[in-house]
C-alpha positions as CSV (number, residue, x, y, z in Angstrom):
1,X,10.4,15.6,7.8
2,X,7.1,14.3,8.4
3,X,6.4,12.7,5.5
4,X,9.7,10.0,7.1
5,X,8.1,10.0,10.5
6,X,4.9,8.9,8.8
7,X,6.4,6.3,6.8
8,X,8.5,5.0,9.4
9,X,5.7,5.1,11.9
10,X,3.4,3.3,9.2
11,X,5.8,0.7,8.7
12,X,6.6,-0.3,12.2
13,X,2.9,-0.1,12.5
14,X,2.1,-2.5,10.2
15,X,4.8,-4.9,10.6
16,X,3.8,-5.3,14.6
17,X,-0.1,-5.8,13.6
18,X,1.3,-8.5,10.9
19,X,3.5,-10.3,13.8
20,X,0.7,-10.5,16.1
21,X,-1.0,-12.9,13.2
22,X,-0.6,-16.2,13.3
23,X,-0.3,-16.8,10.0
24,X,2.9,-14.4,10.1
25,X,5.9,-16.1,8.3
26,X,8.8,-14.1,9.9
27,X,9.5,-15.7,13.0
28,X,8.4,-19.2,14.7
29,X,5.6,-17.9,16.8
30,X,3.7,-14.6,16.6
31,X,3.8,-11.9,19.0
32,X,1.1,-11.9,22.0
33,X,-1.3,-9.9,20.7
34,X,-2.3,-8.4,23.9
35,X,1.1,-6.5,23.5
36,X,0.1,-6.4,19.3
37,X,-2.5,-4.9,19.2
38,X,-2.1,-1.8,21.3
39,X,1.5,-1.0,19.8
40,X,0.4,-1.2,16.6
41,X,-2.9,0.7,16.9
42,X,-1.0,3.4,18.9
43,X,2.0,3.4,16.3
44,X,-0.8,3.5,13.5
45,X,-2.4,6.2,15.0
46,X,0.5,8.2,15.2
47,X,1.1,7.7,11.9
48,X,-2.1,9.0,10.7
49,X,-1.4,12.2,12.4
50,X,1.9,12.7,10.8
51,X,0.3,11.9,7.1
52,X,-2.6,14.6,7.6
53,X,0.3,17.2,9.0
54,X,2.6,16.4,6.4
55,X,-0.3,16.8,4.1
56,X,-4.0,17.5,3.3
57,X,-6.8,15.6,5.3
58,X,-8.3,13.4,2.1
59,X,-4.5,13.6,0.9
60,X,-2.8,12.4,4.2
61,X,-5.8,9.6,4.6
62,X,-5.5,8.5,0.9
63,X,-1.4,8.3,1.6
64,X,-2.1,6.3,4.9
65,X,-4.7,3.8,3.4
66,X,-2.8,3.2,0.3
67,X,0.7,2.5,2.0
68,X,-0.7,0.1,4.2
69,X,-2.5,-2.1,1.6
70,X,1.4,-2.0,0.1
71,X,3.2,-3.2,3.3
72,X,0.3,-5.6,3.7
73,X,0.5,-7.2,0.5
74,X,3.9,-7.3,-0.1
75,X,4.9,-9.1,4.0
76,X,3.9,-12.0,3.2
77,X,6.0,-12.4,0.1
78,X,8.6,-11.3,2.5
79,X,8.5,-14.3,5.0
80,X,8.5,-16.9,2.2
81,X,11.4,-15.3,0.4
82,X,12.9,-15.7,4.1
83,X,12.0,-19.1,4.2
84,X,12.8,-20.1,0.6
85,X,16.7,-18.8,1.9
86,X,17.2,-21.2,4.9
């Protein structure tokens, strides 16, 4: 059960942090990133928590870390597959 929360946390996480960017590619403009910033830290926060219940500390960190250079990576790609569609 926690192992979804964390994912689902992490994602949501990560996608607001990548819509505050400028360089984002899913919508026209980016989100203000006084409103950004703090939802994603505090939704990337949470998820932390929810990794290192659902498992270990070093496991739960590693988990974190390694999902967010995934989502990271792989958004980008998403917006220009977006854009390639229009």
């Amino acid at each position: 059960m926690f192992g979804y929360l964390a994912f689902m946390l992490t994602l949501a996480g990560a996608a607001c942090l990548y819509l505050g960017s400028r360089n984002q590619r899913w919508r026209r403009n980016a989100l203000p990133r006084k409103v950004a910033a703090p939802a994603s830290a505090l939704l990337l926060l949470l998820a932390l928590a929810s990794w290192i219940h659902a498992f270990r500390l070093d496991t739960g960190i590693f988990v974190f870390l390694t999902l967010l250079m995934l989502l990271w990576s792989c958004f980008p790609f998403l917006g220009v597959r977006k854009k390639g569609r229009r």
